[in-house]
C-alpha positions as CSV (number, residue, x, y, z in Angstrom):
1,X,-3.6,-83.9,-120.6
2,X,-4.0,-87.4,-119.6
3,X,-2.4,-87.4,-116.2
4,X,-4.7,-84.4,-115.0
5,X,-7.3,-86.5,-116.1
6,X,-6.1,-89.3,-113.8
7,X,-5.2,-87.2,-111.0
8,X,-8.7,-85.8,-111.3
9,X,-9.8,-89.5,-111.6
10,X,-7.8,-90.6,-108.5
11,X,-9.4,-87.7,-106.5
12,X,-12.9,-88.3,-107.3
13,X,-12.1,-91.8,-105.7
14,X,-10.5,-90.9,-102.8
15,X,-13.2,-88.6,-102.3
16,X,-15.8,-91.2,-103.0
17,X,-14.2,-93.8,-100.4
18,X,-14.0,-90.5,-97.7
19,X,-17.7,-89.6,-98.1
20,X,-18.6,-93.7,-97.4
21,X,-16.2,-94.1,-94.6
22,X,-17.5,-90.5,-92.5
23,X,-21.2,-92.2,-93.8
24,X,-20.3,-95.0,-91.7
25,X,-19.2,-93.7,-89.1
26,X,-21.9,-91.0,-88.5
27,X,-24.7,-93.3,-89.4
28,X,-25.2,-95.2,-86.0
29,X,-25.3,-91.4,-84.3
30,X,-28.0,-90.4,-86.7
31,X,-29.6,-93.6,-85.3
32,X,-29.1,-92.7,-82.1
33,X,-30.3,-88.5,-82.6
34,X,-33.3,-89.9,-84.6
35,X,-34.4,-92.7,-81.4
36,X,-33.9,-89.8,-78.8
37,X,-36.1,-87.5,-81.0
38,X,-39.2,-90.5,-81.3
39,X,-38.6,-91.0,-77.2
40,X,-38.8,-87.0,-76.9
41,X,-41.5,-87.3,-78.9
42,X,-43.7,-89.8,-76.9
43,X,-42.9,-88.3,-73.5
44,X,-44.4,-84.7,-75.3
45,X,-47.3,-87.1,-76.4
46,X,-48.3,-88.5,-73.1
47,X,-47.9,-85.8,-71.1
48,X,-50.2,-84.0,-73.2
49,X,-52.7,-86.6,-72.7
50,X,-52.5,-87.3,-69.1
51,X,-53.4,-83.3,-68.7
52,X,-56.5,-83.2,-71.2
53,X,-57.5,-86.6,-68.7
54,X,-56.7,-85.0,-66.2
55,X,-58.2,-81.6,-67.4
56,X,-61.3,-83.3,-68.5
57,X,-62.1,-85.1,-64.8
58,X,-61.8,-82.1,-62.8
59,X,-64.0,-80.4,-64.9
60,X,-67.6,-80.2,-63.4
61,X,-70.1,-82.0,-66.0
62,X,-73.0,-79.1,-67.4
63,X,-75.9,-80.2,-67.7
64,X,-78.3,-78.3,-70.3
């Protein structure tokens, strides 16, 4: 009974010291996936503003 108990112990922290290890190893490429997504984002972002600029000054003005 006890030494399941330990080997059940003993796996819960190798598995504990796995999961922090991949963590810190994956973490700086979650960085990096998260900094590509922001610059993705702000490209999106001002190309959508140069064309309503755009858009807006080769519209003629209406007058009413």
């Amino acid at each position: 009974m006890l030494r399941s108990l330990l080997t059940l112990a003993a796996l819960g922290v190798a598995g504990l010291v796995a999961w922090k290890l991949v963590w810190v190893m994956l973490l700086p490429m979650l960085f990096g996936l998260l900094a590509l997504a922001v610059k993705i984002a702000l490209i999106a972002l001002l190309i959508f503003v140069l064309y309503r600029v755009l858009r807006r000054a080769t519209q003629p003005d209406v007058q009413t």
